[in-house]
Each structure stands twice: as C-alpha cells, then as structure tokens.
N, C-alpha and C positions, 0 to 999 in steps of 0.2 A: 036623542041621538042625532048628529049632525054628519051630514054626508055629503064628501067632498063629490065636488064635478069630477069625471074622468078616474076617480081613483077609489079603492075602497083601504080603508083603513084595517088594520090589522085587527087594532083597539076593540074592533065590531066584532070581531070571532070570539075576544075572548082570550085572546092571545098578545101581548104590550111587546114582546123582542122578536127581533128580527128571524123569521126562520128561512135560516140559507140552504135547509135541505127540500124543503116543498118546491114542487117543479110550476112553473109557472111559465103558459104561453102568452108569446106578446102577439097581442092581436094585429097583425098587419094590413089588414084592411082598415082600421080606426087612424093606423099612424101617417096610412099613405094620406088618407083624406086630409087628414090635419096639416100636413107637410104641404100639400096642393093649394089649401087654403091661404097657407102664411108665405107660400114662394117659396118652399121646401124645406125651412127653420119650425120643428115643432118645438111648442111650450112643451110645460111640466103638465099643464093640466091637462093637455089635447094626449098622453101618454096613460092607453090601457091596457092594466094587465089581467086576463081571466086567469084563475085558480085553475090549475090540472087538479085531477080529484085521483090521489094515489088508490090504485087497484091491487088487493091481493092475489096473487095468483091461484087458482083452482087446485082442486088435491090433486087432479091429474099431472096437471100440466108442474105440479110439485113432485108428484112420483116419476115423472117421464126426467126430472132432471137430475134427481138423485139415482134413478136408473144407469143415467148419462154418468153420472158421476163414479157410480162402481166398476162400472165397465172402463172407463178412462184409468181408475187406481189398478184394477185388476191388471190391465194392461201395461200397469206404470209398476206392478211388482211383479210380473214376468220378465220384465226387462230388468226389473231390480236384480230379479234372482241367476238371470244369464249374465248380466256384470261382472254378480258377485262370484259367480263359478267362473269365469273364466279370469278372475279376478286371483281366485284361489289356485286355478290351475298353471298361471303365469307366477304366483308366488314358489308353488311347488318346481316348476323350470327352472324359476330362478335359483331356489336352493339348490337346485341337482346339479346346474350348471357353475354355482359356487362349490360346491364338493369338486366337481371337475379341476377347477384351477387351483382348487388349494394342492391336488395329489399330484397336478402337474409343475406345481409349483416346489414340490417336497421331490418330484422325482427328476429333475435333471442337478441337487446339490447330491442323489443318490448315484445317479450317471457320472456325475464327476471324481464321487468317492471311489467306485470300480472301476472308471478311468486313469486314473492317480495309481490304486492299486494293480493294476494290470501294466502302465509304465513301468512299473519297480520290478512286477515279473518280467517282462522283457529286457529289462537291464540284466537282471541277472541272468538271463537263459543266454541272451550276447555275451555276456565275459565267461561262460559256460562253452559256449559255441569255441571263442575264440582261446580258449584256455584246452581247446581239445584240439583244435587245428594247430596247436604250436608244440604239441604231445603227437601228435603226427607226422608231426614234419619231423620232430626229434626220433621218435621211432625209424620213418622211413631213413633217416640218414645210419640210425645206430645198423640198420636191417643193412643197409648196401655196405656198410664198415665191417657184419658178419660175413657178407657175400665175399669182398675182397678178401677179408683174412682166408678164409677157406679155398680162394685161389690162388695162394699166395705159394705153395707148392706147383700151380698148374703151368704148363710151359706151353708153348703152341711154335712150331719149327716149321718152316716154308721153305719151299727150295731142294730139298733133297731129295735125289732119285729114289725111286721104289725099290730097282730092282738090283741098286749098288749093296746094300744089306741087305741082310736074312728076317731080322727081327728094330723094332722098333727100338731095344733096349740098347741095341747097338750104334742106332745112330747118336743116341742120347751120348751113351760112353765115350763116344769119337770123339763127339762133340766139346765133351769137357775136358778132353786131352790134350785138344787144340788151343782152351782157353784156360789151360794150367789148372784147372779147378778141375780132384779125383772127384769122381762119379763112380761108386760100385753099383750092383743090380739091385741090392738091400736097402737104397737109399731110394729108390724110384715106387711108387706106390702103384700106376699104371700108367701103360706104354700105348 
C-alpha cells in the first residue's frame, strides 16, 4: 500500500468512487501553514482533508424528535380541521346566499307581472270612474230638466199691494185679464 503525502486515498478504505455524501473537515490549520509557507499559493499535496466519522443519533435523542414531530402534525391537523370547518361553513353561506339571489332574482319578474296586472286594473277602475262621472253629470242635468218641468206651472208676481185684494187668486185673475190670457180659479193649483 502506497500512501500519498497530505492525502489519504479512498482506495485504502475499501471504497474506489467518489463518496459526495460523507462529510469531511478541511483542516485549516494544515492549509494556513502550507499557504505561509509558499507565500499564500497551496499545492495539491500541502491540501488535508480529515474523515468526520457519521454518528447516529441516540434512541432518545430519536424519540425526542419523533415526539417533535407528532406534536408539530397534531398541530398541523387542528388547523387542518379548523380550515376545513370553516371551509365548509363558508360553502354553506355561500349556497344560502346563492338561494338568496336566485328568489331575488325570480321575484322582481314576479313584481313586474302584479305590476302589469295592477296597471290593467287601474285602467279599468279610470274608465269606470270616468264612465260614472259623465252618468252624473247626465243625471244631474236630466234631475234640474225634472226640477224645471215641475215649475213650469209655478209663477212668482212682485209688486202688487197686499191690501188692494182679498185673496191671492184674484190677483192672479186680474192679472190675466190685463194680459188677454182667461185665467179661471180651476186652472190655478195654489195661490
């Protein structure tokens, strides 16, 4: 077995490829000397490296991390589980508040339809209205055309003394004798 200055070959463990997971310290007190030596430029030979020697860790110090580790998950599915519920309970909002707009949506083409309908009844209740006010007015004219007819007999005389005749019948009679037109007592209904 030949054994290089400064370096240890692999070959000598037992091992021929490069192993990139073993940790290895570079000794800095070897490399400073070698650097001081050459004026700060080290060779390849004056470059050592010492083996770290991988340690497994203790049961404990194995239970203390899996301990670590449940507690960490335990914690990560409490928060799972508050997610998921308030996950669930913003779904359920959501659908309540989508039923909301669908009935808000269905009810104002229903507002519109009893709107529409309620036009048509007030169209007719106005030509209703106005079909009774022109049946009023026709009334009130036909009612003063009875009024008139019924005084159409009635006479009303101003001016003559009280005490020049005896009875009202007589002024009447004078009256029409003056103006050529007979007047008997039997034609007068009241005096």
């Amino acid at each position: 077995m030949k054994k290089r200055r400064g370096k240890h070959k692999q070959g000598e463990r037992g091992s021929t490829e490069n192993d990139s997971n073993s940790a290895k310290k570079h000794n800095m007190d070897a490399t400073e000397c070698a650097s001081d030596k050459d004026g700060g430029e080290g060779d390849e030979d004056s470059e050592f490296y010492e083996p770290v020697p991988e340690q497994e860790p203790s049961l404990k110090d194995t239970k203390d991390m899996l301990s670590s580790v449940q507690t960490t998950l335990k914690d990560i599915q409490i928060e799972n589980r508050k997610l998921a519920s308030e996950v669930a309970d913003l779904k359920s909002s959501f659908g309540f508040q989508e039923q909301q707009l669908n009935s808000l949506k269905v009810s104002p083409s229903k507002v519109m339809k009893d709107n529409n309908a309620m036009k048509v009844e007030l169209q007719t209740l106005r030509k209703k209205v106005n079909d009774q006010k022109s049946e009023m007015d026709e009334l009130y004219e036909s009612h003063d055309d009875l009024e008139q007819y019924t005084r159409k007999n009635s006479l009303e005389i101003h001016g003559v003394p009280k005490n020049l005749y005896s009875s009202t019948e007589d002024v009447v009679i004078k009256l029409g004798e003056v103006l050529n037109v007979p007047i008997q007592s039997e034609d007068i209904d009241i005096s």
